[in-house]
C-alpha positions in Angstrom: -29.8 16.3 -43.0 -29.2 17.0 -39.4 -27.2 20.1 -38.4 -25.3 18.2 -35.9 -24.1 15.3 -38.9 -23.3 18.4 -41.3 -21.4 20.2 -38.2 -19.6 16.9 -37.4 -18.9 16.2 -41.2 -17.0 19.7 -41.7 -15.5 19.2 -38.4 -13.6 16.2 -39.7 -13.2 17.6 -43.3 -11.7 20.5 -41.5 -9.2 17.8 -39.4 -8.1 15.7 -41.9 -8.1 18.1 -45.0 -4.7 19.7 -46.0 -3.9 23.2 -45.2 -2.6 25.2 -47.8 0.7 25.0 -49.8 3.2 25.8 -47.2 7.1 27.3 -47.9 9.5 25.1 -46.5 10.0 23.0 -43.6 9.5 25.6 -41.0 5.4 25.8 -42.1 5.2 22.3 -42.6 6.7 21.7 -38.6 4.6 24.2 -37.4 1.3 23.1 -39.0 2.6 19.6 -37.7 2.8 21.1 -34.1 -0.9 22.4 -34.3 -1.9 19.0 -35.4 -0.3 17.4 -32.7 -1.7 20.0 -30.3 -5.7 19.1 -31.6 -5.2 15.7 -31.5 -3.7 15.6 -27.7 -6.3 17.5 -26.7 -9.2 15.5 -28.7 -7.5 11.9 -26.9 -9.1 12.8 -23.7 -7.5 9.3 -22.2 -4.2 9.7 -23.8 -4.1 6.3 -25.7 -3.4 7.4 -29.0 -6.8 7.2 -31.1 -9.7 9.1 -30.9 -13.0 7.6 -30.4 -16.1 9.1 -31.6 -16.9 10.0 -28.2 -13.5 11.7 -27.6 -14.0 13.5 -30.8 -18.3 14.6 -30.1 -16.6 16.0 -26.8 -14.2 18.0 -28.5 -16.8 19.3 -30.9 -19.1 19.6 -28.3 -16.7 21.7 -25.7 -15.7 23.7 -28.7 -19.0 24.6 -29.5 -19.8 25.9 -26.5 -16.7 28.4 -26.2 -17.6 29.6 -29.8 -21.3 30.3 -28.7 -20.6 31.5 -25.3 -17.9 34.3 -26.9 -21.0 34.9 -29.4 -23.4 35.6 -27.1 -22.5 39.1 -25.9 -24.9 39.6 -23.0 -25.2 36.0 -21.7 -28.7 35.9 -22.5 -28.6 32.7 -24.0 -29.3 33.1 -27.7 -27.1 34.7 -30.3 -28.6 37.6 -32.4 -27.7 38.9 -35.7 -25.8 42.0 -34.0 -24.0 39.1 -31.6 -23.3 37.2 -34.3 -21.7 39.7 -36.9 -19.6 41.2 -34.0 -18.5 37.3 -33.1 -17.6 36.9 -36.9 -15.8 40.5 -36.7 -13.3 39.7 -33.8 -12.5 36.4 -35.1 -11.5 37.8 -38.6 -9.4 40.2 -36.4 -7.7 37.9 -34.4 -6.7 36.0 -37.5 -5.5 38.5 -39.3 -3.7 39.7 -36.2 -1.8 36.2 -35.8 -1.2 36.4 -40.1 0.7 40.0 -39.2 2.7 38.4 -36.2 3.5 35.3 -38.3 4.5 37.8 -41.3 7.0 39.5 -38.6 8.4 36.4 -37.7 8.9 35.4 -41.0 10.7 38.4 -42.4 12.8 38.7 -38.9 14.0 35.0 -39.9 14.6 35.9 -43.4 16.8 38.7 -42.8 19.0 36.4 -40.3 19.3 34.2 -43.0 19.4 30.1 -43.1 20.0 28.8 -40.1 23.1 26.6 -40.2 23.1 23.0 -39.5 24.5 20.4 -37.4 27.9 19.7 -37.3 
């Protein structure tokens, strides 16, 4: 099969598929939000769908960025060193935005529910 189909087919698996099992409403809205966010960003001409070519663009412009922060010294290719280091900082960054999440989570816990409308 061709890497660009498989890389297109995990893409959308990766779109469409559930995250998982969120606690309350508050996950739910914000994995709403991020939705929201990919999809206004995939609509390139802001009428509400996503073509195919809207959507190979998206892929395509995100491809890039992940090579290009791969590719340590610009040389155009990605070795194994490049590649493992790539894979390194990303597993940072997420666990750095799991600990800030975790914060945010315990800071709103401790306030307590949040009351609502009148």
């Amino acid at each position: 099969m061709n890497p660009g189909v498989i890389v297109l087919i995990a893409a959308v698996t990766a779109l469409l598929m559930p995250g998982p099992p969120v606690r309350g409403d508050t996950a739910s809205r914000a994995a709403m939000a991020a939705l929201e966010r990919r999809f206004e960003e995939m609509d390139a001409n802001g009428d509400g769908r996503i073509s195919r070519a809207e959507y190979l663009a998206y892929e395509r412009r995100k491809a890039n960025e992940r090579f290009d922060a791969a590719d340590g010294n610009k040389d155009g290719f990605i070795t194994r060193k490049e590649a493992e280091g790539a894979m390194k900082r990303r597993e940072e960054e997420i666990r750095a935005r799991m600990r800030r999440w975790k914060r945010t989570e315990e800071k709103k816990r401790r306030q307590g529910p949040v009351p609502k409308g009148p």
